[in-house]
Backbone as CSV, one residue per row, in Angstrom:
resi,resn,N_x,N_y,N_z,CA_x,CA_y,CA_z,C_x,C_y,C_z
1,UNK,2.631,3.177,-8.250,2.421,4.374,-9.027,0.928,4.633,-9.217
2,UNK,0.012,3.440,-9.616,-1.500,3.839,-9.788,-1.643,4.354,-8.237
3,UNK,-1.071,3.983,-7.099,-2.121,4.828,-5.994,-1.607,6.091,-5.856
4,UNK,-0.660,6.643,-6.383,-0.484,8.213,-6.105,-0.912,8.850,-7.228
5,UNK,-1.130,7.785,-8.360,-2.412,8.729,-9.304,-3.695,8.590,-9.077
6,UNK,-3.851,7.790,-8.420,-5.427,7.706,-7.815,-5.433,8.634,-6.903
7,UNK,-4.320,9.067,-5.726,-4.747,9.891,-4.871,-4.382,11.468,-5.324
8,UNK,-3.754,11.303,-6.241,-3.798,13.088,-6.841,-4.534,13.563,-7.990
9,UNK,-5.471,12.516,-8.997,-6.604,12.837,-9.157,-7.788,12.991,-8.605
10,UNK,-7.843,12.180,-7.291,-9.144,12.510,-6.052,-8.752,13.750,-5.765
11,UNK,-7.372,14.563,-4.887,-7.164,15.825,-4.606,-7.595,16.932,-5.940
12,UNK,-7.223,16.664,-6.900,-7.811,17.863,-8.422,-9.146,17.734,-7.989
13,UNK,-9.791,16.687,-8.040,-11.662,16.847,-7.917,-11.985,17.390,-6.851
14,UNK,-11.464,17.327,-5.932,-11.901,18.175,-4.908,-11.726,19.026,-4.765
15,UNK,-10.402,20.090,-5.531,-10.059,21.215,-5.309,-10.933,22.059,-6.685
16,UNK,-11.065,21.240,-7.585,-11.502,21.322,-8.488,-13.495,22.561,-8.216
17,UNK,-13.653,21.753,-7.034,-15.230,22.330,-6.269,-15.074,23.430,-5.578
18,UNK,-13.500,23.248,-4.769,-13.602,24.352,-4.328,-13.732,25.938,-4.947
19,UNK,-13.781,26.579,-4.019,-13.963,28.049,-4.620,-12.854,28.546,-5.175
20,UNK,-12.844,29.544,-6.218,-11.236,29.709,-7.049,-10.028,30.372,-5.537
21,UNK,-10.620,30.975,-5.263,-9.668,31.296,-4.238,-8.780,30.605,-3.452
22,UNK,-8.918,29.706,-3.263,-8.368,28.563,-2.613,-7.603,27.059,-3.451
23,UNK,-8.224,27.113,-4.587,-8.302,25.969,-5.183,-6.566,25.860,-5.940
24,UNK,-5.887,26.846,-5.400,-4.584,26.729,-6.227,-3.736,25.862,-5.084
25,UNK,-4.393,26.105,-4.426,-3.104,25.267,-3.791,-3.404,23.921,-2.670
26,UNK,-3.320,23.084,-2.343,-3.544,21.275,-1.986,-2.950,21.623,-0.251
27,UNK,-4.211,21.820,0.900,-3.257,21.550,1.745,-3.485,20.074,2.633
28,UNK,-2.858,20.089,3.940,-2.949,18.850,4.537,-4.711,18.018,4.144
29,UNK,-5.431,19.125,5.064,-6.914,18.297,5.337,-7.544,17.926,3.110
30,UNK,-7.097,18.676,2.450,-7.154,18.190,1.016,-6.596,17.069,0.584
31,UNK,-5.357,17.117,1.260,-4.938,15.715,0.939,-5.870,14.584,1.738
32,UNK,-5.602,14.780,3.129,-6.443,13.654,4.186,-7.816,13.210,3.215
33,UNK,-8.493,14.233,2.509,-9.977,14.331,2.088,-9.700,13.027,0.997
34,UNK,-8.190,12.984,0.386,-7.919,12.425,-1.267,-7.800,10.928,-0.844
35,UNK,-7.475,11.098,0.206,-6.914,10.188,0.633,-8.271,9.058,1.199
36,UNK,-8.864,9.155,1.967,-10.567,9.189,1.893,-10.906,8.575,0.570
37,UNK,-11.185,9.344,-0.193,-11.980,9.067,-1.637,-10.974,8.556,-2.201
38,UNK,-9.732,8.156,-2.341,-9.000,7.222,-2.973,-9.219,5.993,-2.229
39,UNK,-9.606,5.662,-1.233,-9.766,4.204,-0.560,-10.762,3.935,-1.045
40,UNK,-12.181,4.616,-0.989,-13.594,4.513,-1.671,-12.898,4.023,-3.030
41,UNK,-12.850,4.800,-3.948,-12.711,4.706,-5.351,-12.057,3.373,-5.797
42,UNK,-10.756,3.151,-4.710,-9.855,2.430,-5.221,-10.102,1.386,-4.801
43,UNK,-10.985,0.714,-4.432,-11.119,-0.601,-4.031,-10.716,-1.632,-4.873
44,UNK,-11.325,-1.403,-5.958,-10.873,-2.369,-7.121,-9.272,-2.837,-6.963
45,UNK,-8.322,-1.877,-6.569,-7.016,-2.216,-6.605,-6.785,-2.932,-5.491
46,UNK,-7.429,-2.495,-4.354,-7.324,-3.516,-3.150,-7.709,-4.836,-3.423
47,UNK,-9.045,-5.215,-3.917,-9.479,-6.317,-4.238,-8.448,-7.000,-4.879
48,UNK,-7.982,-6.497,-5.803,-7.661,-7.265,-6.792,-6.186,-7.819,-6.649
49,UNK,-5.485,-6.855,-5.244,-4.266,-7.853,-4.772,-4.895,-8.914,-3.602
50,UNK,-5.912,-8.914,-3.300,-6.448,-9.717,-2.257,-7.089,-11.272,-2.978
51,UNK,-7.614,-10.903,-3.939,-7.961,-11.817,-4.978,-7.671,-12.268,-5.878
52,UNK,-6.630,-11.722,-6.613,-5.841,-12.332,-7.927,-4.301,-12.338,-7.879
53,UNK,-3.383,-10.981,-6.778,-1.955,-11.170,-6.924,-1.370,-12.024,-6.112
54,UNK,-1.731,-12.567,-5.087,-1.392,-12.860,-3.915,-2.111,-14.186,-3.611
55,UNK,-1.685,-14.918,-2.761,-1.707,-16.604,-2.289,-2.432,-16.176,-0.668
56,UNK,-2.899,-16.913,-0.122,-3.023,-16.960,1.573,-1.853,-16.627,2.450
57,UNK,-1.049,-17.127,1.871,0.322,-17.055,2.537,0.942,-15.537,2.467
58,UNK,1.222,-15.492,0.975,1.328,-13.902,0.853,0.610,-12.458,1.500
59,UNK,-1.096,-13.105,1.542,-1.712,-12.129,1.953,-1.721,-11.716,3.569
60,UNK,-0.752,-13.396,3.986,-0.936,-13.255,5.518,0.292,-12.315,5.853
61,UNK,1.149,-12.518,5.506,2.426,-11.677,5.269,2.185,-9.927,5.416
62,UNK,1.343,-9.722,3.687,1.034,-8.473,4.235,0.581,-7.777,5.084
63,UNK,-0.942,-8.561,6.230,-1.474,-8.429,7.168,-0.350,-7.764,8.276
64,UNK,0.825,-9.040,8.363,1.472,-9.106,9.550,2.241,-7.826,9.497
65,UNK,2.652,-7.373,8.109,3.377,-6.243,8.259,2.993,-4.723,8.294
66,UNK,1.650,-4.791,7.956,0.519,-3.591,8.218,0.327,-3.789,9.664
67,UNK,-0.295,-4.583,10.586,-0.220,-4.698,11.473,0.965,-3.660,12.424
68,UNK,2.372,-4.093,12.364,3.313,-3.452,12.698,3.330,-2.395,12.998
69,UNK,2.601,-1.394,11.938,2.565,-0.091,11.647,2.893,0.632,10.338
70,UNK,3.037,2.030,10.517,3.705,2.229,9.029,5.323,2.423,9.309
71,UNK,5.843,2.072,8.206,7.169,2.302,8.439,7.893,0.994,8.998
72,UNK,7.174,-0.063,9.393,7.803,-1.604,9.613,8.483,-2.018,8.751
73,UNK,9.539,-2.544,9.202,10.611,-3.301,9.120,10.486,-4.999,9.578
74,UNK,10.537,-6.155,8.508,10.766,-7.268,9.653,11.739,-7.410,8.509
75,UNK,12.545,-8.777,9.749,13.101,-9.411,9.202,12.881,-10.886,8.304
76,UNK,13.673,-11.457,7.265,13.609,-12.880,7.579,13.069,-13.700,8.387
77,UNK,14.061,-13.524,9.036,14.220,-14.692,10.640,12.620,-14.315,11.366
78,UNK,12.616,-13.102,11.333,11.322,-12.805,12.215,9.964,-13.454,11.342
79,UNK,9.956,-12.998,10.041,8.698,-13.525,9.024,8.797,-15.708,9.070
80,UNK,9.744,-15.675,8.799,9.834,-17.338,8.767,9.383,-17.881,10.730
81,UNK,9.590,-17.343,11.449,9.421,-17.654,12.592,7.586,-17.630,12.503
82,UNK,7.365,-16.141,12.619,5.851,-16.087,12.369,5.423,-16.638,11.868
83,UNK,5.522,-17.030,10.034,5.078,-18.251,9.349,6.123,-19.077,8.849
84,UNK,6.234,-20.593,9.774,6.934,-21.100,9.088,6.790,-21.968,7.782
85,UNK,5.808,-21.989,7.300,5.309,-22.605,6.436,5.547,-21.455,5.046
86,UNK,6.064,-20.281,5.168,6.259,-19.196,4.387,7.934,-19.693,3.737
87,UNK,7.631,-19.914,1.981,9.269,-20.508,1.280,9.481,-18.958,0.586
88,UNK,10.583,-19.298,0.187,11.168,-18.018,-0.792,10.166,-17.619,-2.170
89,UNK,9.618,-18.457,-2.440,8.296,-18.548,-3.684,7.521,-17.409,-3.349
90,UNK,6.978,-17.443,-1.874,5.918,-16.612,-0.987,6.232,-15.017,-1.281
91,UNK,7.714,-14.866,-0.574,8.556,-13.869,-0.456,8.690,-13.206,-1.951
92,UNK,8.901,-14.061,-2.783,9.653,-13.682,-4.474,8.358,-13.151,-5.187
93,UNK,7.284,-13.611,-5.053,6.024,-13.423,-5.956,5.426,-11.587,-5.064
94,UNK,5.765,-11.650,-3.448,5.794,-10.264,-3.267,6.751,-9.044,-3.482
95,UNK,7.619,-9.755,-3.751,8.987,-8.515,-3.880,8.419,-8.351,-5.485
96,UNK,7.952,-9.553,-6.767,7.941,-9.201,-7.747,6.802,-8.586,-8.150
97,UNK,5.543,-8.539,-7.563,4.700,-7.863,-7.342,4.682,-6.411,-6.902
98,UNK,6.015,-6.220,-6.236,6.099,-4.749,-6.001,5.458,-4.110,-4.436
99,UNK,4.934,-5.455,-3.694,4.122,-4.912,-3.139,5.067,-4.758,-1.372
100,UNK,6.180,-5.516,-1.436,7.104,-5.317,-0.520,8.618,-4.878,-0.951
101,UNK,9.561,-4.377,-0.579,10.537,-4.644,-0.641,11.447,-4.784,-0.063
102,UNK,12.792,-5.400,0.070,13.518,-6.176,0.259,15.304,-4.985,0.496
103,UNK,15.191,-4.961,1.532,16.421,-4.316,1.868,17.041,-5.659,3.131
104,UNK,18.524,-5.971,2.188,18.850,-6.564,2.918,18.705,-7.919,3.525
105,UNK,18.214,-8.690,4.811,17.366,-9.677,5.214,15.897,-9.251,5.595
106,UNK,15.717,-7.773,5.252,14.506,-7.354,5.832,13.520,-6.896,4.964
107,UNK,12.286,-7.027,5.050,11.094,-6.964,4.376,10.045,-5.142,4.867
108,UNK,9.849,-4.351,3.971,9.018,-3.799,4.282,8.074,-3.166,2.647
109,UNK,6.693,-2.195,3.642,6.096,-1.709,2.418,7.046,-1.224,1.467
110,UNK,6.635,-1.071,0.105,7.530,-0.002,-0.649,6.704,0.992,-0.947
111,UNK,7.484,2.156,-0.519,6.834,3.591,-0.616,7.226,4.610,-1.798
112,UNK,7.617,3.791,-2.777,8.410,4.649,-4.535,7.973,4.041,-4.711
């Protein structure tokens, strides 16, 4: 939830400059722009799952599934293969973190 308020208060500031004529309404390249200055801005939130929510293990996890693409899907079987040294602890501290979720045997981003 903080990154889609981070990225739709970056879109207000920017529309915010623009000229009134325009400024009512958010299109693609406004968003792309929010989207931009929410990575700048938001670092702190990046950091701070890189440095305080997350283990080595966990963080390798996320790697592997950014990697993939957007919209990846793994499985179980596939994540434990990749790391086998990865226990349900690994898995549980990211699902409770919010930062994956869990459909099924399969692992992906969560996008709600």
């Amino acid at each position: 939830m903080l990154l889609v308020q981070l990225l739709c208060a970056e879109i207000v500031a920017l529309k915010n400059e623009q000229n009134p004529s325009v400024r009512r309404l958010a299109n693609l390249a406004d968003v792309e722009a929010g989207i931009t200055a929410a990575f700048s801005s938001g670092g702190f939130f990046f950091a701070d799952i890189q440095n305080n929510q997350v283990d080595a293990a966990g963080l390798a996890i996320l790697r592997f599934i950014a990697a993939l693409g957007e919209g990846a899907i793994v499985t179980r079987k596939a994540l434990l293969q990749e790391f086998p040294e990865v226990g349900e602890s690994n898995l549980d501290l990211l699902l409770q973190r919010q930062l994956i979720e869990e459909v099924g045997e399969e692992y992906g981003f969560r996008w709600s």
